[in-house]
PAMARTI-314735 format. One record per residue (C-alpha): residue number from 1; residue in three letters; x, y, z negated. Coordinates in steps of 0.02 Angstrom, whole numbers, plus 50000, padded with zeros to 5 digits. Layout:
// residues N
(atom NUM; ALA; (X; Y; Z)) ...
//
This chain:
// residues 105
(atom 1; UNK; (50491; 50717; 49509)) (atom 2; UNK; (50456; 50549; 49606)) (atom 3; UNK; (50367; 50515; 49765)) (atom 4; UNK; (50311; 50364; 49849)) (atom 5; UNK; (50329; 50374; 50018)) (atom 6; UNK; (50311; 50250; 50176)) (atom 7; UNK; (50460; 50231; 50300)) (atom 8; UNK; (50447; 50090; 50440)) (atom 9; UNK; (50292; 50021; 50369)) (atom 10; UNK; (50374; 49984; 50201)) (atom 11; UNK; (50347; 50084; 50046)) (atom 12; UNK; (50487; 50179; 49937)) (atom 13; UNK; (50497; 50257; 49786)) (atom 14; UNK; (50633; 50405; 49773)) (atom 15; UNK; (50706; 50531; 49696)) (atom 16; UNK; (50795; 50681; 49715)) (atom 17; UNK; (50981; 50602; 49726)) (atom 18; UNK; (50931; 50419; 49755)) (atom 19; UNK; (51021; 50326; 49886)) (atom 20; UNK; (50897; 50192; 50008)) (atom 21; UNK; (50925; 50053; 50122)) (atom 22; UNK; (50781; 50088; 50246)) (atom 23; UNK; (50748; 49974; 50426)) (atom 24; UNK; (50847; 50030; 50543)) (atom 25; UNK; (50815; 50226; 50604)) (atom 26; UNK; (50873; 50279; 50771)) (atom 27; UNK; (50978; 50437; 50725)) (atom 28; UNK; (51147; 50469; 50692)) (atom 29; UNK; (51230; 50473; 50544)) (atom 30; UNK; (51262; 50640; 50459)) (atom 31; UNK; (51096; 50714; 50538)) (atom 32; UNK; (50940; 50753; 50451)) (atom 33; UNK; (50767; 50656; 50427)) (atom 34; UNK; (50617; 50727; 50377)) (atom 35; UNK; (50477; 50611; 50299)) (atom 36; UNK; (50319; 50669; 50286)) (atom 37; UNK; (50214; 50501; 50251)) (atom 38; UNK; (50219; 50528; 50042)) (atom 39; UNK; (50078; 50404; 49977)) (atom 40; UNK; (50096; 50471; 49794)) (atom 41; UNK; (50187; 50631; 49712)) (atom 42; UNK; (50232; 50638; 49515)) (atom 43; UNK; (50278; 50823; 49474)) (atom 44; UNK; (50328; 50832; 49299)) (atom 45; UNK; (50159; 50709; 49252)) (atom 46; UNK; (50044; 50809; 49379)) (atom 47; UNK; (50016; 50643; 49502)) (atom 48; UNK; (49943; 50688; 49675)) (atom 49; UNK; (49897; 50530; 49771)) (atom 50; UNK; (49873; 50545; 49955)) (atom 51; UNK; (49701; 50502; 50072)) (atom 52; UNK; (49821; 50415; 50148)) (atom 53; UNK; (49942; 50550; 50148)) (atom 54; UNK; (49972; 50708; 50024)) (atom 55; UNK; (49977; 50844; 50120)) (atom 56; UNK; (50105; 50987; 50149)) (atom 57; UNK; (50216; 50872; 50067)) (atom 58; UNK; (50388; 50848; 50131)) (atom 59; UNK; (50547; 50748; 50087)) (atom 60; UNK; (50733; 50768; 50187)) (atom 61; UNK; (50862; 50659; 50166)) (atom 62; UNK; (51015; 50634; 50250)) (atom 63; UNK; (51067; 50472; 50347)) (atom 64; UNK; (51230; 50409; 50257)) (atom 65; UNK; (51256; 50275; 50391)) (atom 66; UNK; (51194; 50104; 50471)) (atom 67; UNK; (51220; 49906; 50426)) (atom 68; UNK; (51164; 49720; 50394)) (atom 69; UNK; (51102; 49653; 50247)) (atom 70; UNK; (51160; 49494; 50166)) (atom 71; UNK; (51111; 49337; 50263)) (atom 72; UNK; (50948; 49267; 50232)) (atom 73; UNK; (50925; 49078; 50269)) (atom 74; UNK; (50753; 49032; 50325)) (atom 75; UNK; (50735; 48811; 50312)) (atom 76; UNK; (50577; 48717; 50363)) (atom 77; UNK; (50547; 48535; 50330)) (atom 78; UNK; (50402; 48420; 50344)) (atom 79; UNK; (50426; 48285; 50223)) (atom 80; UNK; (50416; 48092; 50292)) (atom 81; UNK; (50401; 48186; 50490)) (atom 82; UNK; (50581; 48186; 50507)) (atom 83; UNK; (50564; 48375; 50546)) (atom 84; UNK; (50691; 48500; 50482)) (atom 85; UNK; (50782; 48664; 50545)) (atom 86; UNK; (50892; 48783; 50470)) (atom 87; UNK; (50900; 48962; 50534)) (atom 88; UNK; (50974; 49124; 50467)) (atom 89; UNK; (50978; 49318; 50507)) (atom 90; UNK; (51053; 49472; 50443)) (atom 91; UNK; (50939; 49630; 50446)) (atom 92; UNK; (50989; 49800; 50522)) (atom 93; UNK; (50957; 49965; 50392)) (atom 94; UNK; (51000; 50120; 50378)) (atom 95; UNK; (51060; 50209; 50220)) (atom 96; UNK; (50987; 50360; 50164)) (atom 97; UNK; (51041; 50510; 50034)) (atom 98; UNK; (50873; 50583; 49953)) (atom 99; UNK; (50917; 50776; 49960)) (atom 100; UNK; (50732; 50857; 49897)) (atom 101; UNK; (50560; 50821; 49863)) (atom 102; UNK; (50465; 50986; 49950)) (atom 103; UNK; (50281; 51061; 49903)) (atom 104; UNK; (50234; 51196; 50022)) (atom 105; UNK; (50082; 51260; 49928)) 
//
């Protein structure tokens, strides 16, 4: 069983088990989050896809903890302008255990 779900405006697909690097979540670490935004749910080849949403689905994970991603370097240049910068950031996530996909039927 797989579901693709939406989380911070970006769009996952998990599994029971899987571990995620989401965007940053304000919550602790060790609690609970509940995501009910499933696009698309795969039940053992029975697909379900969502209007935008399936409902009276469910999926609960727990947060494993927080972070920064690698650095990414963003460079601009106009050629023959003499233009050119260089800048760089490191995004915030938050990693996430996958604990079970949930139908309430």
């Amino acid at each position: 069983m797989y579901a693709i779900v939406e989380i911070g405006g970006k769009q996952f697909k998990i599994e029971k088990g899987d571990e995620v690097k989401i965007p940053l979540q304000d919550i602790k670490e060790k609690d609970k989050l509940k995501i009910d935004n499933v696009l698309l749910l795969n039940d053992k080849g029975k697909v379900k896809v969502g209007k935008p949403y399936v409902k009276k689905t469910e999926v609960s994970a727990t947060v494993l903890g927080h972070g920064r991603d690698k650095k990414v370097i963003v460079f601009k240049k106009k050629r023959r302008k003499g233009y050119k910068t260089k800048n760089g950031h490191r995004q915030n996530y938050t990693t996430i255990k996958i604990d079970k996909i949930a139908i309430a039927k």
